[in-house]
HTML snippet that shows the backbone in 3Dmol.js (N, CA, C, O; Angstrom):
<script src="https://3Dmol.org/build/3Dmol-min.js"></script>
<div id="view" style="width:600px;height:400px;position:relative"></div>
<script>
const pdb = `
ATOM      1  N   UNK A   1     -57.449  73.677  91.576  1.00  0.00           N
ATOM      2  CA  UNK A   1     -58.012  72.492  92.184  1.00  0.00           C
ATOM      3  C   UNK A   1     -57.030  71.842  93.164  1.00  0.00           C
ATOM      4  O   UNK A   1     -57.467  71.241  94.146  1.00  0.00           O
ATOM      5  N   UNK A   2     -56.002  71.921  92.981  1.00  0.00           N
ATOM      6  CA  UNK A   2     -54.836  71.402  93.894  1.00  0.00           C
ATOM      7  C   UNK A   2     -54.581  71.695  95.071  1.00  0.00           C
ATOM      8  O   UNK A   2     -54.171  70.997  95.999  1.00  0.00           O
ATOM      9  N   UNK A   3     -54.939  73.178  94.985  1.00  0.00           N
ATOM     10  CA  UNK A   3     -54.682  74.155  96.209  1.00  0.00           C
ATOM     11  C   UNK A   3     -56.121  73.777  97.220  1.00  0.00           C
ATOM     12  O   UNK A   3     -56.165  73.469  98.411  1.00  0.00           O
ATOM     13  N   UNK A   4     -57.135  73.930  96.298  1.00  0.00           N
ATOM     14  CA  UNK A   4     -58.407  72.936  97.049  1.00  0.00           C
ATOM     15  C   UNK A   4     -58.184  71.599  97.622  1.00  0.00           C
ATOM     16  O   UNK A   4     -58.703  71.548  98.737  1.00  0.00           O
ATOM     17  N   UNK A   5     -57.702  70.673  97.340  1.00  0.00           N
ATOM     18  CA  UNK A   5     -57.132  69.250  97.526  1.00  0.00           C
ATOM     19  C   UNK A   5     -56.212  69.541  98.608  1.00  0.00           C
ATOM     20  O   UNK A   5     -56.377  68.990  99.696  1.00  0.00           O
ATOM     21  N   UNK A   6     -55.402  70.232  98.444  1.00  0.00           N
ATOM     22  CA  UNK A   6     -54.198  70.159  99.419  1.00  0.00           C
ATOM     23  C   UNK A   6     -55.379  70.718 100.953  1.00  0.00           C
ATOM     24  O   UNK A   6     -55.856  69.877 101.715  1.00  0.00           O
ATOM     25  N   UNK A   7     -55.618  72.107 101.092  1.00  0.00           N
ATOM     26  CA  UNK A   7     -56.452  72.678 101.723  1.00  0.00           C
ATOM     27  C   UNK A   7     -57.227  71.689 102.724  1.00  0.00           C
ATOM     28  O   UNK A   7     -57.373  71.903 103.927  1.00  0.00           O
ATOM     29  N   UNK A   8     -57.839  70.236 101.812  1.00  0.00           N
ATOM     30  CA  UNK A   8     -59.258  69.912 102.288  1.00  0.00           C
ATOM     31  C   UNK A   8     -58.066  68.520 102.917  1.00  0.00           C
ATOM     32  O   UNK A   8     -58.457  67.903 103.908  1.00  0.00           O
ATOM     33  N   UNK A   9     -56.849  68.166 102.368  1.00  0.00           N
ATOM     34  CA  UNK A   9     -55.940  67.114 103.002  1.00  0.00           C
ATOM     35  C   UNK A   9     -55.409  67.903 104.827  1.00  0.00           C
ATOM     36  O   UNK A   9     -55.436  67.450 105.971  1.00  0.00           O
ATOM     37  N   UNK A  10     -54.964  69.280 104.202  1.00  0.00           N
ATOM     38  CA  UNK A  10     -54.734  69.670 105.658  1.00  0.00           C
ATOM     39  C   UNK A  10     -55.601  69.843 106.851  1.00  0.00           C
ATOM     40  O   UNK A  10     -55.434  69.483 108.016  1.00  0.00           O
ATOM     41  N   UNK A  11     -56.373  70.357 106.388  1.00  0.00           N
ATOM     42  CA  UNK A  11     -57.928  70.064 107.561  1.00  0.00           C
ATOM     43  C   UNK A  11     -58.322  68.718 108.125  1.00  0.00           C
ATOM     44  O   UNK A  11     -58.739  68.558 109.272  1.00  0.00           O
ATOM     45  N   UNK A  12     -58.151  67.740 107.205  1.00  0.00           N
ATOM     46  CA  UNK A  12     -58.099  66.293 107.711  1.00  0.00           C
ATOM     47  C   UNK A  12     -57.266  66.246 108.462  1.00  0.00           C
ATOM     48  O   UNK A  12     -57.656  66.571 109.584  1.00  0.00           O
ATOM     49  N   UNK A  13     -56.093  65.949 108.401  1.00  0.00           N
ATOM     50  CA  UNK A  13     -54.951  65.943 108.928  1.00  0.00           C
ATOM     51  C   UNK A  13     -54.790  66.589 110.471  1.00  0.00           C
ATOM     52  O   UNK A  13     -54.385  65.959 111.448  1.00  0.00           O
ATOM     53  N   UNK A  14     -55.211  68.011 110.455  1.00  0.00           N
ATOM     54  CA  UNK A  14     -55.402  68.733 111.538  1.00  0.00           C
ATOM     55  C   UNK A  14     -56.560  68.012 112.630  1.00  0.00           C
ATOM     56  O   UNK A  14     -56.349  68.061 113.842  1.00  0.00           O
ATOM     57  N   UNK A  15     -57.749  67.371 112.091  1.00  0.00           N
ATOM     58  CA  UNK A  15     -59.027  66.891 112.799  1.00  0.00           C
ATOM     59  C   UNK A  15     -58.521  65.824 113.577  1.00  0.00           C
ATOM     60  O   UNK A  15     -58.602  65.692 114.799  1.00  0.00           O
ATOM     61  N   UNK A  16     -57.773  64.770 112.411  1.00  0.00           N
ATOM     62  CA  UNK A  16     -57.407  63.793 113.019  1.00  0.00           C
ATOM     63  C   UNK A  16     -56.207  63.664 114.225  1.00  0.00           C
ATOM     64  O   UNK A  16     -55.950  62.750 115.008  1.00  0.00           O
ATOM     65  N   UNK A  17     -55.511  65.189 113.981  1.00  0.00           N
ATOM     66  CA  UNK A  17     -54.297  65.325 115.183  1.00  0.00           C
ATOM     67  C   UNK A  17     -54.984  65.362 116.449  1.00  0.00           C
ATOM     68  O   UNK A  17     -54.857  64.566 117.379  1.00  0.00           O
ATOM     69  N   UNK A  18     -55.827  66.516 116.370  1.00  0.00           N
ATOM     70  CA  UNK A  18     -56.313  66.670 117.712  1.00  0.00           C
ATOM     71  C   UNK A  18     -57.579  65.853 117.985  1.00  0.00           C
ATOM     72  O   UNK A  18     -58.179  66.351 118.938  1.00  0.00           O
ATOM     73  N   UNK A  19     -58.285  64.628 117.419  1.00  0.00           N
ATOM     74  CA  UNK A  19     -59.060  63.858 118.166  1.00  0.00           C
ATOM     75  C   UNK A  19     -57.973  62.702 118.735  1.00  0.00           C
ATOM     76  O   UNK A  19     -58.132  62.055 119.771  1.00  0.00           O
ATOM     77  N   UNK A  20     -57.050  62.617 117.989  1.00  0.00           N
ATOM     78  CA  UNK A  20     -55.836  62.200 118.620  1.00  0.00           C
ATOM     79  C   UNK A  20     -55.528  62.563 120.229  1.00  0.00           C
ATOM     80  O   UNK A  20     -55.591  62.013 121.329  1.00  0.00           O
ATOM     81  N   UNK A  21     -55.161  63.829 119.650  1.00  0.00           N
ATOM     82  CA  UNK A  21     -54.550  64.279 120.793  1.00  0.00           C
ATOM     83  C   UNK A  21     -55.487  64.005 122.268  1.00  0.00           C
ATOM     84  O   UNK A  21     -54.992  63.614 123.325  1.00  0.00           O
ATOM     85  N   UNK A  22     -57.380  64.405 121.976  1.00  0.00           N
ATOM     86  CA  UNK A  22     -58.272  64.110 122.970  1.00  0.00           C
ATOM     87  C   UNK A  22     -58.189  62.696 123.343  1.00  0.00           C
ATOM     88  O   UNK A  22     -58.211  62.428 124.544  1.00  0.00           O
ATOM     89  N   UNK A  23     -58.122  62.024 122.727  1.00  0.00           N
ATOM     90  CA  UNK A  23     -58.556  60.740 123.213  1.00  0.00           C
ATOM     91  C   UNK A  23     -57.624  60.061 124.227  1.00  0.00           C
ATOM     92  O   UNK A  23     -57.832  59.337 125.201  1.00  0.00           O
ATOM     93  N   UNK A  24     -56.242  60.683 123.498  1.00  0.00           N
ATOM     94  CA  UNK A  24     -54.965  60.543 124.642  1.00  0.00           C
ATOM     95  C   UNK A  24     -54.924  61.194 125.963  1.00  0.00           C
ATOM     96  O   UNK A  24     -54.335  60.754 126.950  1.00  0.00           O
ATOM     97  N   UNK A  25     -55.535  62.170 125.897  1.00  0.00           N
ATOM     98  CA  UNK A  25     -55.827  63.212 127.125  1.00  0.00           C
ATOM     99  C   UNK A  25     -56.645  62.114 128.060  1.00  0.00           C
ATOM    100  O   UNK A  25     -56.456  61.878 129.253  1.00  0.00           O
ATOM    101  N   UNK A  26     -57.407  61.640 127.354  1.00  0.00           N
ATOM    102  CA  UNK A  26     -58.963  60.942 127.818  1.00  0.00           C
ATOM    103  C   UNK A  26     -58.212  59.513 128.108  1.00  0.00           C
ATOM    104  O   UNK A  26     -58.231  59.568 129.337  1.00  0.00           O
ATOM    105  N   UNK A  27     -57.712  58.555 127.876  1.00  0.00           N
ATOM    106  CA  UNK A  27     -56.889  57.789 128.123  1.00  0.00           C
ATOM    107  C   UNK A  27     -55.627  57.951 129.479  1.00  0.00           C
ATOM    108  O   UNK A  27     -55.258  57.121 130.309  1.00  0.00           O
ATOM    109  N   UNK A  28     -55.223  59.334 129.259  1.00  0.00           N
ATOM    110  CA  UNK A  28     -54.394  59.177 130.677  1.00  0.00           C
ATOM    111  C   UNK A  28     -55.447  59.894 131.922  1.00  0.00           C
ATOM    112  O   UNK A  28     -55.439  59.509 133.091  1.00  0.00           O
ATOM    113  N   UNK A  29     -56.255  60.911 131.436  1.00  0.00           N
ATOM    114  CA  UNK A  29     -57.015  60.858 133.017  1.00  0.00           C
ATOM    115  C   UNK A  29     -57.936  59.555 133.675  1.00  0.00           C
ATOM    116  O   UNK A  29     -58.642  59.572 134.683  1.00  0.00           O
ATOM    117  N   UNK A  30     -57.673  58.473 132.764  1.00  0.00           N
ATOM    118  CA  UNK A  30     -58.543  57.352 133.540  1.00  0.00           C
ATOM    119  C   UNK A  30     -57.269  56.594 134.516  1.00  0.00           C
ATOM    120  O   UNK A  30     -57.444  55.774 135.416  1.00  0.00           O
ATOM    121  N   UNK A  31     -55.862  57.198 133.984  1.00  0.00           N
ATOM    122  CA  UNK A  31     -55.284  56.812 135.236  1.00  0.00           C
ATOM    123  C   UNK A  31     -54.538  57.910 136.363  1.00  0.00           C
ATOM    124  O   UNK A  31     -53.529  58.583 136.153  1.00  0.00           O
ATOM    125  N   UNK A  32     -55.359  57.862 137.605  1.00  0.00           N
ATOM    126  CA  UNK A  32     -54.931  58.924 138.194  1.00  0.00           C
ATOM    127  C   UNK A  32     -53.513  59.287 138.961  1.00  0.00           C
ATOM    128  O   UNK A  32     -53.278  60.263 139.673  1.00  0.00           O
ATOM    129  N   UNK A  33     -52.604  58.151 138.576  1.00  0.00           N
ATOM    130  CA  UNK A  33     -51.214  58.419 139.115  1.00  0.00           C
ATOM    131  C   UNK A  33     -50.638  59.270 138.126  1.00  0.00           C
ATOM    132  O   UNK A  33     -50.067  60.356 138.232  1.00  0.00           O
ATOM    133  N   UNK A  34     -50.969  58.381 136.908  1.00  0.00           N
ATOM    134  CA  UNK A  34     -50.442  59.014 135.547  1.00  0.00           C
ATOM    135  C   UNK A  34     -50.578  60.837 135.216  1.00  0.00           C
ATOM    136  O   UNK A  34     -49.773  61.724 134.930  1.00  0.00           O
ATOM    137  N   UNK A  35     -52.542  60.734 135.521  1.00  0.00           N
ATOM    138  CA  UNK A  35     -52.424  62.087 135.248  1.00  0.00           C
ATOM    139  C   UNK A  35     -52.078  63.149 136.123  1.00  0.00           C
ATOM    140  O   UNK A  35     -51.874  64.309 135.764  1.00  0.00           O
ATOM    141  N   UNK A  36     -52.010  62.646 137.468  1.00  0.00           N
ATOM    142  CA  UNK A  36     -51.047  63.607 138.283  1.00  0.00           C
ATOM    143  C   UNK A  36     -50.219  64.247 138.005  1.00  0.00           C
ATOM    144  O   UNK A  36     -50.069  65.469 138.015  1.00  0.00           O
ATOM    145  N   UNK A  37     -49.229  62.930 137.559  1.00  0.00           N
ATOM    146  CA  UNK A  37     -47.657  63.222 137.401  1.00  0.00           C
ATOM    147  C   UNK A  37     -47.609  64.067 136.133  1.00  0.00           C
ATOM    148  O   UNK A  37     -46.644  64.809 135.952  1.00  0.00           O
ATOM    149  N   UNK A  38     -48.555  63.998 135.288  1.00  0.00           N
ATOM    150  CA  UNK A  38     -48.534  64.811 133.724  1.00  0.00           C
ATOM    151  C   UNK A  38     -48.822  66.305 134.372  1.00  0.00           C
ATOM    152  O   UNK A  38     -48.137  67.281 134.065  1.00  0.00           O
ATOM    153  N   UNK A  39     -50.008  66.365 135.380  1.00  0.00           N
ATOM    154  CA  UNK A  39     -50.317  67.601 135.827  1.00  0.00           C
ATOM    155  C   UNK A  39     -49.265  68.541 136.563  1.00  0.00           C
ATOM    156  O   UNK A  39     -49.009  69.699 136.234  1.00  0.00           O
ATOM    157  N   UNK A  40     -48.779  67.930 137.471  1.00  0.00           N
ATOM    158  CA  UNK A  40     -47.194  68.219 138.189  1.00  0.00           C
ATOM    159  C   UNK A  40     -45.986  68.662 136.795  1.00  0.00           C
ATOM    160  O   UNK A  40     -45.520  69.800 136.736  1.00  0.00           O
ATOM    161  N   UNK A  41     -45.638  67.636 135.822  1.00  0.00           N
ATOM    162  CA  UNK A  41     -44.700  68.319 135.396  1.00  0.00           C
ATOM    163  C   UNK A  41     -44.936  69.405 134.282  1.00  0.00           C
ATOM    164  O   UNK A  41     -44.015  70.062 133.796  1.00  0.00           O
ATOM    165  N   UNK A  42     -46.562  69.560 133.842  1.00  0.00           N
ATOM    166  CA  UNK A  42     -47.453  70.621 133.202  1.00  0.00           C
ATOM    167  C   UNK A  42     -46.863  71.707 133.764  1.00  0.00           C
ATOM    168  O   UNK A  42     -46.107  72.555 133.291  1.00  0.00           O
ATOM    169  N   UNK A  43     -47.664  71.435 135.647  1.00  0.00           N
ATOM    170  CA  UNK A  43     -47.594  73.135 136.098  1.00  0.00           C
ATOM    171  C   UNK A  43     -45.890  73.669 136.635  1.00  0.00           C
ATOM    172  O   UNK A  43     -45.600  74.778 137.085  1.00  0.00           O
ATOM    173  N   UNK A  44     -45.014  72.567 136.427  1.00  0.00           N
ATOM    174  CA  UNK A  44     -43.753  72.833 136.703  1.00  0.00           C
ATOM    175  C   UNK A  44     -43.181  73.639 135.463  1.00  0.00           C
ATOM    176  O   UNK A  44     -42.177  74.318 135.676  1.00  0.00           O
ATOM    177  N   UNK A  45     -43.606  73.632 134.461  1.00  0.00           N
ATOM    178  CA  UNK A  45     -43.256  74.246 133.031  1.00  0.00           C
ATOM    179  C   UNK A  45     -43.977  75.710 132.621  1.00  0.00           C
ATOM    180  O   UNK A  45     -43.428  76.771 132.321  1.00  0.00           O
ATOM    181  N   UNK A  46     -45.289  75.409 132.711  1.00  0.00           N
ATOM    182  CA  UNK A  46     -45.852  76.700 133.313  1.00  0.00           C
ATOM    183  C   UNK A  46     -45.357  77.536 134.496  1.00  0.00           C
ATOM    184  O   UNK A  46     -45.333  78.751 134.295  1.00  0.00           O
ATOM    185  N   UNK A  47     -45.009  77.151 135.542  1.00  0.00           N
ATOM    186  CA  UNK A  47     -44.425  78.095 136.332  1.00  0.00           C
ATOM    187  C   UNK A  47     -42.737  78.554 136.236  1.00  0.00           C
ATOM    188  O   UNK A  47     -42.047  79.342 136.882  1.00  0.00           O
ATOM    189  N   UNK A  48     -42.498  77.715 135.191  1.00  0.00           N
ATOM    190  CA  UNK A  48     -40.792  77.939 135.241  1.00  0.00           C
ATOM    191  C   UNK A  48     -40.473  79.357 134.993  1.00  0.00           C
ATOM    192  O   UNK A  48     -40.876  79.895 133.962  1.00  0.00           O
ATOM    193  N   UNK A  49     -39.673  80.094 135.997  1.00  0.00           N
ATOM    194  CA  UNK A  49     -38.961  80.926 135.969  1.00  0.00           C
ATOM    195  C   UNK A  49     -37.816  81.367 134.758  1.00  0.00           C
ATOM    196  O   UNK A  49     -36.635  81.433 135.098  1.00  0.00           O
ATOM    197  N   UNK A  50     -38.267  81.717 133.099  1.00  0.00           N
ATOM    198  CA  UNK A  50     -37.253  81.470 132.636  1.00  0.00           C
ATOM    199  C   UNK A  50     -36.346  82.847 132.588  1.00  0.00           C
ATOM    200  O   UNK A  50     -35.308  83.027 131.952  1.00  0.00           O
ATOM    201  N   UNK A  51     -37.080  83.805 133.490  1.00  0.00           N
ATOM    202  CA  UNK A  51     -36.214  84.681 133.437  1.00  0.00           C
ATOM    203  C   UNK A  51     -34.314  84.465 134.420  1.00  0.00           C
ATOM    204  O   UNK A  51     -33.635  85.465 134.655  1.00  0.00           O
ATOM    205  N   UNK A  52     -34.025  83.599 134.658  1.00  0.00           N
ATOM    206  CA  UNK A  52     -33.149  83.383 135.610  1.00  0.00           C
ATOM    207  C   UNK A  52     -31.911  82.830 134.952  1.00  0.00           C
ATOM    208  O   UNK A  52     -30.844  82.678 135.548  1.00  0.00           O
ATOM    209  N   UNK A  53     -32.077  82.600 133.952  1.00  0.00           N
ATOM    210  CA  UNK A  53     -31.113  82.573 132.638  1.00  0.00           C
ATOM    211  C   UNK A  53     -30.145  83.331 132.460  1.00  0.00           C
ATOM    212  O   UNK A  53     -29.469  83.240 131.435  1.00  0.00           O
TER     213      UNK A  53
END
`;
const viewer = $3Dmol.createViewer("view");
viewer.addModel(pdb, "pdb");
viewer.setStyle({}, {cartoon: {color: "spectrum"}});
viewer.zoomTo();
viewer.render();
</script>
């Protein structure tokens, strides 16, 4: 039963991260300087060259 309990705590836990996480998403694209600058240093990380190390 514990392992059930724990199980049905982590799934909560997980739901509530990522409606989290959306709503924050959803919160900075209503400002469009903000989400620029998130988008810019996104695709700067995505494109990083880490072979140059």
């Amino acid at each position: 039963m514990a392992d059930t309990l724990d199980a049905a705590l982590e799934s909560l836990r997980r739901e509530h991260f990522y409606a989290e996480m959306a709503a924050a998403e959803q919160r900075l694209r209503l400002d469009p300087a903000a989400w620029s600058a998130y988008v810019q240093q996104r695709d700067s990380w995505l494109d990083a060259d880490l072979s140059a190390r």
